[in-house]
N, C-alpha and C positions, 0 to 999 in steps of 0.2 A: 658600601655602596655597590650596587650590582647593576653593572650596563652591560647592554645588548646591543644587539642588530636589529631586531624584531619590533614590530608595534608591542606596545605596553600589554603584558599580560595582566590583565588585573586580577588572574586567579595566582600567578606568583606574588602579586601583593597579598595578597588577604595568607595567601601560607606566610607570609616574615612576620603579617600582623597577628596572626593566628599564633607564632611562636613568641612573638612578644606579649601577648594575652595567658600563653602557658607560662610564662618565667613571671609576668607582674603576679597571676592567682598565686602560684606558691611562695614569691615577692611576699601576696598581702597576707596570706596564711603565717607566713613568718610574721609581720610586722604584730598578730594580733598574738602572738606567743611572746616578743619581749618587751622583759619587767620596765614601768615608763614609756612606754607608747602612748599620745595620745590617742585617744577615739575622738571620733565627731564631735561627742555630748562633750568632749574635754576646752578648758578656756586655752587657748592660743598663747596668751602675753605673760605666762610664767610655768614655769615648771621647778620641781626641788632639787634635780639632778644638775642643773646650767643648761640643759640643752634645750634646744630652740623646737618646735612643731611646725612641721610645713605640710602641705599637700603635696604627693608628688602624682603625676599624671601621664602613663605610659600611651604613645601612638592613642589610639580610637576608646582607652579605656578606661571604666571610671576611678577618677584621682582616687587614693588613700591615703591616710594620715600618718606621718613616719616620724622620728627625732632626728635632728642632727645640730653636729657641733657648731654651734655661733659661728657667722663667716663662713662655712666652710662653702668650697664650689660645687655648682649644681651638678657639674660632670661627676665628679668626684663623689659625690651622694647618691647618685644613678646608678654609677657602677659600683657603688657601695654595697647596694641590692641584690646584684646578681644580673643584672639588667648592662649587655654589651651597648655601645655606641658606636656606629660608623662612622666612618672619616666625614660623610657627610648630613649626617644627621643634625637639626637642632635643636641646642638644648636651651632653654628660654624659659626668664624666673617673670612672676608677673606679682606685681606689689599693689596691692588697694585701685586694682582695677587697670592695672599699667603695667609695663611692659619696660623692664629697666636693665642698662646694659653695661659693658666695663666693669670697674670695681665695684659697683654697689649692688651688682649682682649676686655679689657672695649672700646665701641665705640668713634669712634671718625670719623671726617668729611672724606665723601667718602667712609667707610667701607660698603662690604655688609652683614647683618644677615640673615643667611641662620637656617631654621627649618626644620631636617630630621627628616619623621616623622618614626619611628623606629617600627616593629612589629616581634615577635617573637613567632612560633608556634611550637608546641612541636610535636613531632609525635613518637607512637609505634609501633614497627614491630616484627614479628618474623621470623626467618630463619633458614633453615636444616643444620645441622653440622654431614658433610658426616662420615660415620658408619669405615669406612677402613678396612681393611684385613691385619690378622696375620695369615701368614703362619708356619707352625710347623713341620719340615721334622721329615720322620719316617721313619722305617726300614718293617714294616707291611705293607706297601703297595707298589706295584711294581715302580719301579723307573720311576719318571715322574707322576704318577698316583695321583690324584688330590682327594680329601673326604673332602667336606662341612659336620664338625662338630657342630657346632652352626651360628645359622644365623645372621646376624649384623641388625644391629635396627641404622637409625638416630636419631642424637641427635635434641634438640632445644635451640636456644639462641634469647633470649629476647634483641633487640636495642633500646635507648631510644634516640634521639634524638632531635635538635633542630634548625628548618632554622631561620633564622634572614631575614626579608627583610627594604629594605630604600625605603620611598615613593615607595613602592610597588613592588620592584626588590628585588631577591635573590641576597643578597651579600655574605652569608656564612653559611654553615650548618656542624653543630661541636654532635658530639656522646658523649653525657652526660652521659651513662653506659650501659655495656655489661653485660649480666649477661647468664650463662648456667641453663637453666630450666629443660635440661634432660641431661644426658648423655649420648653420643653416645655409643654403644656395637658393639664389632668389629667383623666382621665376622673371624670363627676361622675356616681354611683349615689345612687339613692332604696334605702332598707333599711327593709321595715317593720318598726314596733314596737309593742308594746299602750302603750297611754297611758297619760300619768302619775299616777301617784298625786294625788289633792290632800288633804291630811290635814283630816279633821271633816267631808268629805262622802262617804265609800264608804261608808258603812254605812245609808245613803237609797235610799229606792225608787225608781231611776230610769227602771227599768222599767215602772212606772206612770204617773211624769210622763211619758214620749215616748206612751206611748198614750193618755194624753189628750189630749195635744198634739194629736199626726198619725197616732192609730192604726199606732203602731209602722213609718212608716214613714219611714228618712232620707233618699227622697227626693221626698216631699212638699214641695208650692211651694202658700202661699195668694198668689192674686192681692193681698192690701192688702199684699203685699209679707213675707212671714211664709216662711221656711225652715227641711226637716229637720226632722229626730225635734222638736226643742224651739219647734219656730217661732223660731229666730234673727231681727233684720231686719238688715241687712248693716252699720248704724252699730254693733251692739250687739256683732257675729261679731266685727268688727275691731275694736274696743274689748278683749276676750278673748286676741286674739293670733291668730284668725285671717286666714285670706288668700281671696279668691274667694270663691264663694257658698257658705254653709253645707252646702247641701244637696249641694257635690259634695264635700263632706271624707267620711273612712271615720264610721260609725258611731260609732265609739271616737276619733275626734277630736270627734266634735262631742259627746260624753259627756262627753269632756274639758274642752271648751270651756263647757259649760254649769256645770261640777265648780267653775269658774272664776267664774265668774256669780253662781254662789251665796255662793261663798264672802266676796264683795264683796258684795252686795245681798241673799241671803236669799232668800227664795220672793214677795218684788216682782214680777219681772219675770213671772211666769208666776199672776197674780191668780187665776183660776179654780183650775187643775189643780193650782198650787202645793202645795192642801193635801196631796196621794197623796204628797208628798215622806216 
């Protein structure tokens, strides 16, 4: 058997067929010089010697007529000829149209021995393994509105395969291991969204509380540390679940966040303006 790295040369096949065609001709050149061979025109189901008549049939080339000893094994009759066998080659007897295996393989009269000459070549490849996209909705950005945060990278995957061919035709090609060389990184999108619901406070004026607050404005900064439509101060933002300074979230997060606020503490936090709730 002769493996590679390389896709299937099929001019190195046809050179191993090409030498099993130069060993069968002089093969059949001998078999038509010893005394008891049968020929073609000869009957199959007796001979005066004991020995049996088979066909025997090299890789791509046309069978010949040969003797061998009752029972004897196909291999054994093969390389009886002159004719080597690889580790992987098949040798395979076919009897009245069938194809018979185990012990009753051993030859017997009119069987033909068929030698498939087998080669198997190995091939590596590699391939992209698409990056994909994780979307991440957020309240910071206007609803629909789209923010490529990190860019996605493909990955790669190492295939290691193996074709198999018989007297020089692909019969079968099997993936011997996959392996990930890289990991793909996903492209990570912002997708805005309007914010969430918080039930028992949408139906509050809170278009009055930000104008008392900061004169309707979300990105108002008081110096005593006070952000945004609602004057957040940043222990209180992130307490709520946000991230960064109130003032740089969308209006509609930090509507959200306040939605939040209240619904835990009530019109506390906002002692003056509270009451326009």
């Amino acid at each position: 058997m002769l493996v590679t790295n390389k896709t299937f040369p099929h001019h190195h096949s046809r050179g191993r067929l090409k030498a099993l065609a130069a060993g069968t001709a002089a093969t059949a050149l001998a078999f038509s010089l010893v005394p008891g061979t049968a020929s073609a025109q000869e009957p199959t189901d007796a001979r005066a010697d004991g020995k049996v008549s088979v066909s025997l049939k090299v890789a791509t080339q046309p069978a010949v007529e040969v003797s061998a000893e009752p029972r004897a094994w196909p291999a054994g009759l093969i390389e009886s000829h002159g004719v080597a066998i690889d580790d992987d080659d098949l040798v395979e007897v076919v009897r009245n149209g069938r194809q018979v295996t185990g012990d009753r393989k051993r030859v017997r009269t009119g069987d033909t021995v068929r030698l498939v000459a087998v080669e198997k070549h190995r091939k590596t490849k590699t391939t992209r393994v698409r990056a994909g996209v994780v979307e991440v909705p957020t309240t910071k950005l206007a609803p629909g509105r789209r923010k490529t945060v990190r860019a996605g990278k493909a990955g790669v995957r190492r295939v290691v395969a193996v074709h198999t061919f018989h007297n020089g035709e692909p019969v079968k090609y099997r993936v011997v291991t996959r392996k990930m060389v890289r990991e793909p990184r996903a492209r990570r999108v912002l997708v805005g969204r309007e914010p969430w619901s918080v039930p028992g406070t949408d139906g509050l004026n809170w278009g009055a509380l930000a104008g008392c607050e900061s004169g309707g404005n979300p990105r108002a900064v008081n110096p005593a540390g006070y952000y945004g439509l609602y004057q957040f101060n940043v222990a209180t933002w992130h307490g709520v679940g946000g991230s960064g300074l109130p003032h740089q979230a969308s209006a509609g997060e930090q509507t959200y966040r306040a939605k939040l606020l209240y619904k835990s503490r009530g019109r506390s936090p906002w002692p003056t303006c509270g009451r326009l709730l």
